[in-house]
N, CA, C and O atoms as a printed pandas DataFrame, in Angstrom:
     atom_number atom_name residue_name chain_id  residue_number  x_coord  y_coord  z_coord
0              1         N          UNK        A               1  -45.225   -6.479   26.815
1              2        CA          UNK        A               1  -45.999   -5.403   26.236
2              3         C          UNK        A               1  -45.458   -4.029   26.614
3              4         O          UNK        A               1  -46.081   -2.967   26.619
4              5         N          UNK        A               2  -43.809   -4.314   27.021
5              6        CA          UNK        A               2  -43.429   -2.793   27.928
6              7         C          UNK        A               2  -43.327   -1.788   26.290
7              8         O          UNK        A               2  -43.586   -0.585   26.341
8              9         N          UNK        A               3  -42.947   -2.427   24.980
9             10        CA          UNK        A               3  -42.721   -1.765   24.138
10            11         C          UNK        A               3  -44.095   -1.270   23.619
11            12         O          UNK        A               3  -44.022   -0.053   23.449
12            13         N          UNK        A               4  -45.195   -1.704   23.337
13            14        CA          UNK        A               4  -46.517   -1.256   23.018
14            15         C          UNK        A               4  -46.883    0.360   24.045
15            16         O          UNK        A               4  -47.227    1.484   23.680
16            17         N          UNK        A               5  -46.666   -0.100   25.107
17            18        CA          UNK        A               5  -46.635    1.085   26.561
18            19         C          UNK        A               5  -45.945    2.204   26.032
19            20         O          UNK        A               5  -46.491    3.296   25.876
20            21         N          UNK        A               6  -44.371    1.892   25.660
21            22        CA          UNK        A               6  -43.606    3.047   25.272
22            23         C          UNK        A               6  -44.246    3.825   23.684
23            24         O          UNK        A               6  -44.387    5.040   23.544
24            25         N          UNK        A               7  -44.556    2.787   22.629
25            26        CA          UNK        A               7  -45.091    3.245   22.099
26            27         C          UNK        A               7  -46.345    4.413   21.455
27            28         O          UNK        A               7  -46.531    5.032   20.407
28            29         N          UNK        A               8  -47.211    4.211   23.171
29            30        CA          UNK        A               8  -48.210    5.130   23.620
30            31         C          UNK        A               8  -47.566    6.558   23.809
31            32         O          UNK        A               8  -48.417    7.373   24.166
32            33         N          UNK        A               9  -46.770    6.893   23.721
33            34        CA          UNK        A               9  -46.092    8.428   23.774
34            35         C          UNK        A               9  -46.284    8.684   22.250
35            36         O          UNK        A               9  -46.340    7.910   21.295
36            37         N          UNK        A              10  -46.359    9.945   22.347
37            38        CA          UNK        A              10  -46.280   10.520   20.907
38            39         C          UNK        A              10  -44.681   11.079   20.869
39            40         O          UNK        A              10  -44.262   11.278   19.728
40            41         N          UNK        A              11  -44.039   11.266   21.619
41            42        CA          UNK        A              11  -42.476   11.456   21.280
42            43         C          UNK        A              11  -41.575   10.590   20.990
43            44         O          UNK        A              11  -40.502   10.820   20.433
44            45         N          UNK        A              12  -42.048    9.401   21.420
45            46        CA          UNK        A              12  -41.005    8.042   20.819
46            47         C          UNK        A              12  -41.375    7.778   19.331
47            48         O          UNK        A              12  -40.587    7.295   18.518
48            49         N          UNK        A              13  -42.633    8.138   19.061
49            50        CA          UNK        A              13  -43.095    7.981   17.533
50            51         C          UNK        A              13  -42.719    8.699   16.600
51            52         O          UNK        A              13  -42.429    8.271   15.482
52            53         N          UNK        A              14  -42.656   10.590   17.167
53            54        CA          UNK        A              14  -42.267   11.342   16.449
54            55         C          UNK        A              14  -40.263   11.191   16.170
55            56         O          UNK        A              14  -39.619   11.670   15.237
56            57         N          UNK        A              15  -39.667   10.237   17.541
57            58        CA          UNK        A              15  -38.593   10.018   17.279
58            59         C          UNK        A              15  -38.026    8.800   16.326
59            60         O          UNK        A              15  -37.075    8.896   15.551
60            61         N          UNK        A              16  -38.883    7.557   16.583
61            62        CA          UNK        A              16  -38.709    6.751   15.656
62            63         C          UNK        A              16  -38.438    7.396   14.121
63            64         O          UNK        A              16  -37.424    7.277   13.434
64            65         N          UNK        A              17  -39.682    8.116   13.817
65            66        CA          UNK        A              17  -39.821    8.848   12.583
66            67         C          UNK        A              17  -38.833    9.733   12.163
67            68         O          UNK        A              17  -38.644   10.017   10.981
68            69         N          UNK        A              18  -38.113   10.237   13.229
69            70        CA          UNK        A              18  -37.156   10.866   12.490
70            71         C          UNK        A              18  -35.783   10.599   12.276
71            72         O          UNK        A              18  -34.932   11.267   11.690
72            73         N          UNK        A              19  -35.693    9.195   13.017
73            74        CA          UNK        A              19  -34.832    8.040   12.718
74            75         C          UNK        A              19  -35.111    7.344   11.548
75            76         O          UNK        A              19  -34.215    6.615   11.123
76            77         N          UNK        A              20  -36.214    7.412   10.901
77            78        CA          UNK        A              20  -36.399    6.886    9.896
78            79         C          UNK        A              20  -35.842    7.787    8.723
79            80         O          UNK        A              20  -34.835    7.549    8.056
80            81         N          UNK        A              21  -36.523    8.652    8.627
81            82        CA          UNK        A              21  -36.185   10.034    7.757
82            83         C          UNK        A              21  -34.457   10.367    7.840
83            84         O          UNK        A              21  -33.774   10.962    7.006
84            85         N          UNK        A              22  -34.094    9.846    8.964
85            86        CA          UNK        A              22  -32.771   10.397    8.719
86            87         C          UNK        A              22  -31.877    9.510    7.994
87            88         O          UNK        A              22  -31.028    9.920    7.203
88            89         N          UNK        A              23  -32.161    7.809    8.383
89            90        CA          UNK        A              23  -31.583    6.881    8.069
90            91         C          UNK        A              23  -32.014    6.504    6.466
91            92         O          UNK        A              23  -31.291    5.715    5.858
92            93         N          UNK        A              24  -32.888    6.929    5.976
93            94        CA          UNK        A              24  -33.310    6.698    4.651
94            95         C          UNK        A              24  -32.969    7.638    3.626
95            96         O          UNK        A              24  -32.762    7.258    2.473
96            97         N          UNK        A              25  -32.886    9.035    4.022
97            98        CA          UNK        A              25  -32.608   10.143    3.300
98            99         C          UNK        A              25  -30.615    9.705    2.972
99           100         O          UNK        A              25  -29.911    9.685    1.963
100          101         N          UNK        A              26  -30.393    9.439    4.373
101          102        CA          UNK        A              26  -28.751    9.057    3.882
102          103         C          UNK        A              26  -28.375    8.006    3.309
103          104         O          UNK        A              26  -27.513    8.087    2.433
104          105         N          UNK        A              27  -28.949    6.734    3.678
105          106        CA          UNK        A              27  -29.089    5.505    2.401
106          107         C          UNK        A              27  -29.117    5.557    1.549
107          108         O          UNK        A              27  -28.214    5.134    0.827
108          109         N          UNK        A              28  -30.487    6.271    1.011
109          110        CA          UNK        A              28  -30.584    6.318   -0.389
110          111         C          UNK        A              28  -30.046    7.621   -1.388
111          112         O          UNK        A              28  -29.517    7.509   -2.494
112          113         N          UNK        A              29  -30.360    8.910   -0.626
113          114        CA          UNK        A              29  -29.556   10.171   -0.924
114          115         C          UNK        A              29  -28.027   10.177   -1.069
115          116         O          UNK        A              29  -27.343   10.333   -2.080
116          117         N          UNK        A              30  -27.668    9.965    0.214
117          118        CA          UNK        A              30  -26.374   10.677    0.388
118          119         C          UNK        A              30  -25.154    9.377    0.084
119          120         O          UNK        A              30  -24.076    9.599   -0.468
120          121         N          UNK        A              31  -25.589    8.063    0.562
121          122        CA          UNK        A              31  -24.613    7.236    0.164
122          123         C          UNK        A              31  -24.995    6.385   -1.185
123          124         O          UNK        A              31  -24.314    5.368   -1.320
124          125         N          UNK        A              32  -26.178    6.684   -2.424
125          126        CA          UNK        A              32  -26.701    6.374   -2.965
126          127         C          UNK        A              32  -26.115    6.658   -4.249
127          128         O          UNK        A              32  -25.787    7.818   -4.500
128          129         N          UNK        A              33  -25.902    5.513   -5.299
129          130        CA          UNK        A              33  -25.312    6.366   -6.537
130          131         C          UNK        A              33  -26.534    6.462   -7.254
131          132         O          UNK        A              33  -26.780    5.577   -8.073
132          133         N          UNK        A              34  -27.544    7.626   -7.037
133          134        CA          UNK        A              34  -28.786    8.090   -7.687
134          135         C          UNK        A              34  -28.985    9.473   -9.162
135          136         O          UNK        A              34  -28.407   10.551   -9.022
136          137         N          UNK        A              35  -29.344    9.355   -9.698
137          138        CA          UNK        A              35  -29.682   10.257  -10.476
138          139         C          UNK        A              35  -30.368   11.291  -10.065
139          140         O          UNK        A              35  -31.365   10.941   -9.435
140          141         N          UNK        A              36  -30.205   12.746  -10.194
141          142        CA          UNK        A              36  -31.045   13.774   -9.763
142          143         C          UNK        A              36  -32.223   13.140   -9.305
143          144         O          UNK        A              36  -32.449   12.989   -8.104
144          145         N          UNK        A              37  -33.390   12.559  -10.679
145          146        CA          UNK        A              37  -34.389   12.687  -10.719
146          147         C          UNK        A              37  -34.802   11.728   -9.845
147          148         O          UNK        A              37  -35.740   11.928   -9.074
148          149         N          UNK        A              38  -34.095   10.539   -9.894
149          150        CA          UNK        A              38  -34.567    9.928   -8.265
150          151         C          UNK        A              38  -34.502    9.971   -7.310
151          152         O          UNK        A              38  -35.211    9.378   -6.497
152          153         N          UNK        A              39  -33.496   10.796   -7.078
153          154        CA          UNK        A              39  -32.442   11.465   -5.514
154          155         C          UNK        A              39  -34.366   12.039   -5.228
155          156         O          UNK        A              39  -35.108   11.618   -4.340
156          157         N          UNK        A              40  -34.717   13.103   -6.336
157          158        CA          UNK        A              40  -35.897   13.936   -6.083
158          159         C          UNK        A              40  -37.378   12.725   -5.489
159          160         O          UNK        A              40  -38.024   12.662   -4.444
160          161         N          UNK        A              41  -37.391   12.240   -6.284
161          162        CA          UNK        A              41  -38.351   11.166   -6.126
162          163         C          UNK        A              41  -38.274    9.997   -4.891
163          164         O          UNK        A              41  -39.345    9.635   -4.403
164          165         N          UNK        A              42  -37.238    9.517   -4.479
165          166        CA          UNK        A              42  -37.015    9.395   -3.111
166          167         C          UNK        A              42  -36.918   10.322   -1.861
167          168         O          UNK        A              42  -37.118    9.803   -0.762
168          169         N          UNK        A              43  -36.653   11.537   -1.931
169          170        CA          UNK        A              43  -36.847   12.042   -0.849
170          171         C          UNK        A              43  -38.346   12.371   -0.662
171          172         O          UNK        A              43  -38.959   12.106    0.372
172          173         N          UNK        A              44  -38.883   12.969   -1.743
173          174        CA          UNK        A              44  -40.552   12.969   -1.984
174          175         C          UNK        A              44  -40.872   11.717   -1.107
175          176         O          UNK        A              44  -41.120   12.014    0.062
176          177         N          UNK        A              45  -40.919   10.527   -1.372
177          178        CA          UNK        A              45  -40.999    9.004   -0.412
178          179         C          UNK        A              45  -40.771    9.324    0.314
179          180         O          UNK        A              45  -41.826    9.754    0.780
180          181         N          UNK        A              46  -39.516    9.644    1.426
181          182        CA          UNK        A              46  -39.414    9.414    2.214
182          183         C          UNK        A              46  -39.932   10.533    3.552
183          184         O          UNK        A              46  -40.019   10.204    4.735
184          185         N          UNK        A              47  -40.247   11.971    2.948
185          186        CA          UNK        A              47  -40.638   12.951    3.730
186          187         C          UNK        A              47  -42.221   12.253    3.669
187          188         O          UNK        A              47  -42.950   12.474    4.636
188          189         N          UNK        A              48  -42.704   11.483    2.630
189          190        CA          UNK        A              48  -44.177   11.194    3.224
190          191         C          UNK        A              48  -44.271    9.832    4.138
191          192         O          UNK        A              48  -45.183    9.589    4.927
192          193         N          UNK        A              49  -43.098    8.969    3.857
193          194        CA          UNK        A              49  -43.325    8.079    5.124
194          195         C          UNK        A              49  -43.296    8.741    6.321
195          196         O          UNK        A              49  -44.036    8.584    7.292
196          197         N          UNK        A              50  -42.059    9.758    6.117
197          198        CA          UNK        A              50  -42.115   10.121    7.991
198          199         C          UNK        A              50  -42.999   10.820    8.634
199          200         O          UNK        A              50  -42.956   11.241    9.789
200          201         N          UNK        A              51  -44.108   10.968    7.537
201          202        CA          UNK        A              51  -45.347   11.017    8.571
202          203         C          UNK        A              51  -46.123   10.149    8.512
203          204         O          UNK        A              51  -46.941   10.259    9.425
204          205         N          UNK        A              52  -46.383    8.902    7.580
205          206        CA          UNK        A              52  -46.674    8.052    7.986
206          207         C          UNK        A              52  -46.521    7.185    9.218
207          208         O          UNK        A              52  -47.402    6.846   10.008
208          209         N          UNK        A              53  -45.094    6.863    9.226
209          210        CA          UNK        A              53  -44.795    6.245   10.586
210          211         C          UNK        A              53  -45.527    6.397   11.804
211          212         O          UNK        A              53  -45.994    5.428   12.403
212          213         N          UNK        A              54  -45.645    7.584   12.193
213          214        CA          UNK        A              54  -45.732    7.882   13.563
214          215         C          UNK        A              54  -47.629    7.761   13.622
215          216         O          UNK        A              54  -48.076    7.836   14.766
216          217         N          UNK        A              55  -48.562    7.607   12.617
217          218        CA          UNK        A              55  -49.702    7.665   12.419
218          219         C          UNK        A              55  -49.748    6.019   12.578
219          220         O          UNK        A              55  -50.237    5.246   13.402
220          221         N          UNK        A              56  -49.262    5.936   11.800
221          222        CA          UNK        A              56  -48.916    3.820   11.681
222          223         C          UNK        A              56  -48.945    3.105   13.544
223          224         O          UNK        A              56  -49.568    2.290   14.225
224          225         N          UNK        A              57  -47.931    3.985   13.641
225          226        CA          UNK        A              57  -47.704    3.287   14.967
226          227         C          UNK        A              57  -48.785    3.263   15.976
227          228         O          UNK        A              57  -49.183    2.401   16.758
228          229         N          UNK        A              58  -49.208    4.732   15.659
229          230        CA          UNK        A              58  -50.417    5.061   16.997
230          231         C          UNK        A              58  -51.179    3.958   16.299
231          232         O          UNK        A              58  -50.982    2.956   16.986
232          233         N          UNK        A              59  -51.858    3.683   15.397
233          234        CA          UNK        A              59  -52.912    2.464   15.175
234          235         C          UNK        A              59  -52.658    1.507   15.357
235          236         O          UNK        A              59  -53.629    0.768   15.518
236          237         N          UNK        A              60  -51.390    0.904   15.451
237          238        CA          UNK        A              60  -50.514   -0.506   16.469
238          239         C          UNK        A              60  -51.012    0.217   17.930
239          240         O          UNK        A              60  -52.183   -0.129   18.089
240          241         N          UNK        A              61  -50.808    0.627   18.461
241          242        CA          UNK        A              61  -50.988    1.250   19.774
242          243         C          UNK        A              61  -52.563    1.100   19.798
243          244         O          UNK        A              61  -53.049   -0.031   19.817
244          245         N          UNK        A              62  -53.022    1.744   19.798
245          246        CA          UNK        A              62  -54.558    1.442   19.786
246          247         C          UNK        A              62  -55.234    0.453   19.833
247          248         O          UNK        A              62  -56.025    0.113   20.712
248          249         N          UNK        A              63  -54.712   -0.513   18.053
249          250        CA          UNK        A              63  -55.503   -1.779   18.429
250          251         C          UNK        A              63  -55.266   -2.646   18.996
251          252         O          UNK        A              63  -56.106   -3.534   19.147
């Protein structure tokens, strides 16, 4: 349960999250053969997961 523990920080969450955001924006953005309009529509996604995440997690943490 040492990872649930670490999880209890709000800086490993806010870091996960921006491991997420970074790793997804370049997946699908930057190494992505996308069209404007989805390039637009995925990053839209993905700036709202990365605040999802870190909300997500604290409620793993909690319960």
């Amino acid at each position: 349960m040492n990872a649930v523990r670490l999880l209890a920080n709000p800086a490993v969450r806010w870091a996960i999250a921006f491991l997420y955001l970074g790793t997804s924006l370049t997946l699908l953005v930057g190494l992505g053969d996308l069209p404007r309009a989805d390039q637009i529509a995925v990053t839209i996604a993905c700036v709202i997961g990365f605040f999802v995440v870190p909300i997500a997690l604290k409620g793993y943490v909690d319960s």
